[in-house]
C-alpha positions as CSV (number, residue, x, y, z in Angstrom):
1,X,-7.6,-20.7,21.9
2,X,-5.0,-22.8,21.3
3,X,-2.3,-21.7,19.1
4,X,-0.5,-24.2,17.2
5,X,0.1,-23.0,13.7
6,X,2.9,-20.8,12.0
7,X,2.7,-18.6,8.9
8,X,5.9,-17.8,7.1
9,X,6.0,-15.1,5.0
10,X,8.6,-12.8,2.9
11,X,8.8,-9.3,2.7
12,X,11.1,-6.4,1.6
13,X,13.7,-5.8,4.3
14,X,13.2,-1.8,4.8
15,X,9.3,-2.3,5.2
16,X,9.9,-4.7,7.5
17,X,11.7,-2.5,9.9
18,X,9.4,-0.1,9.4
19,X,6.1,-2.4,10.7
20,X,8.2,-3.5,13.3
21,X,9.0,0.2,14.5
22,X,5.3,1.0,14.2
23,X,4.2,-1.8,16.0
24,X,6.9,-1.3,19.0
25,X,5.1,2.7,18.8
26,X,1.8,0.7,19.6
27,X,2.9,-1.9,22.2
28,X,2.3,-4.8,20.1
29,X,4.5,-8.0,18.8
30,X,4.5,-8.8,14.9
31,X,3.0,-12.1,15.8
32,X,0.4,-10.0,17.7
33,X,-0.7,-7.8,14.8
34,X,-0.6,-11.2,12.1
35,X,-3.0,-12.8,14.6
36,X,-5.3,-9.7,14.8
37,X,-5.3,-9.6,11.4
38,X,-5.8,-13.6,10.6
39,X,-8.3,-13.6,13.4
40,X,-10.8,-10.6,11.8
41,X,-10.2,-12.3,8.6
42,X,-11.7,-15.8,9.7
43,X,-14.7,-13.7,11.5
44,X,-15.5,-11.2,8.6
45,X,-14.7,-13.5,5.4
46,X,-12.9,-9.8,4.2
47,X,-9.6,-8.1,4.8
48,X,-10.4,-5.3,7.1
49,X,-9.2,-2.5,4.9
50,X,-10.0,-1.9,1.3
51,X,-7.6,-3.3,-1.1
52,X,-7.4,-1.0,-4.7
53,X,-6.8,-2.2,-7.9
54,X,-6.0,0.4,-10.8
55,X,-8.0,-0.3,-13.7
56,X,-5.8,-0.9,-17.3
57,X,-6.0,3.1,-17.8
58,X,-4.0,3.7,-14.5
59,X,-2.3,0.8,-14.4
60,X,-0.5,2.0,-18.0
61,X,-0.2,5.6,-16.8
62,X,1.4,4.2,-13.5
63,X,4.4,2.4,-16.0
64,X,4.9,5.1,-18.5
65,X,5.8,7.8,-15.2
66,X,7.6,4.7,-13.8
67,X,9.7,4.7,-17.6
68,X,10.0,7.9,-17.1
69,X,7.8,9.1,-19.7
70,X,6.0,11.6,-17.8
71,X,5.2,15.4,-18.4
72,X,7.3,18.0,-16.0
73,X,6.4,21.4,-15.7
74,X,7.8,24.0,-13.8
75,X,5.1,25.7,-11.5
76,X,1.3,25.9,-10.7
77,X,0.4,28.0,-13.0
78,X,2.2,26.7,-16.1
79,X,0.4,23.0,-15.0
80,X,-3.5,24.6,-14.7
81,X,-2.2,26.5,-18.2
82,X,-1.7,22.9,-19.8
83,X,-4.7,21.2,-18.4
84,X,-6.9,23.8,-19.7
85,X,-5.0,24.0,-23.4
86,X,-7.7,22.6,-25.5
87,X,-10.8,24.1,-23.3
């Protein structure tokens, strides 16, 4: 098959590097692993892992820990102690 196209594409430097390490582990190019990817993508119609959304719920709980608003405790046992406070 003739190849004759080029995709561009940004991405954060440091996972960059750390594809590019992965893919040196495995013997393969970055234009290698784009065009295995691009390739199952035309055949299937579907990315060929599952992408995951977080609903609203999780998506809100994701940002108040990420504000730092989340709850710290110091061991195990006082965490089961706090989950089970209103059983």
């Amino acid at each position: 098959m003739k190849t004759d196209s080029i995709i561009r594409t940004r991405i954060n430097a440091e996972t960059k590097e750390k594809a590019m390490h992965a893919l040196k582990e495995m013997g393969i190019t970055a234009s290698d692993a784009i065009r295995l990817l691009m390739t199952r993508i035309a055949e299937e119609k579907k990315l060929p892992f599952e992408v995951k959304v977080p609903n609203a719920a999780t998506q809100q709980a994701m940002n108040e820990l990420n504000a730092g608003k989340g709850k710290k405790v110091s061991s195990l046992s006082k965490l089961m102690a706090d989950l089970h406070e209103n059983d």
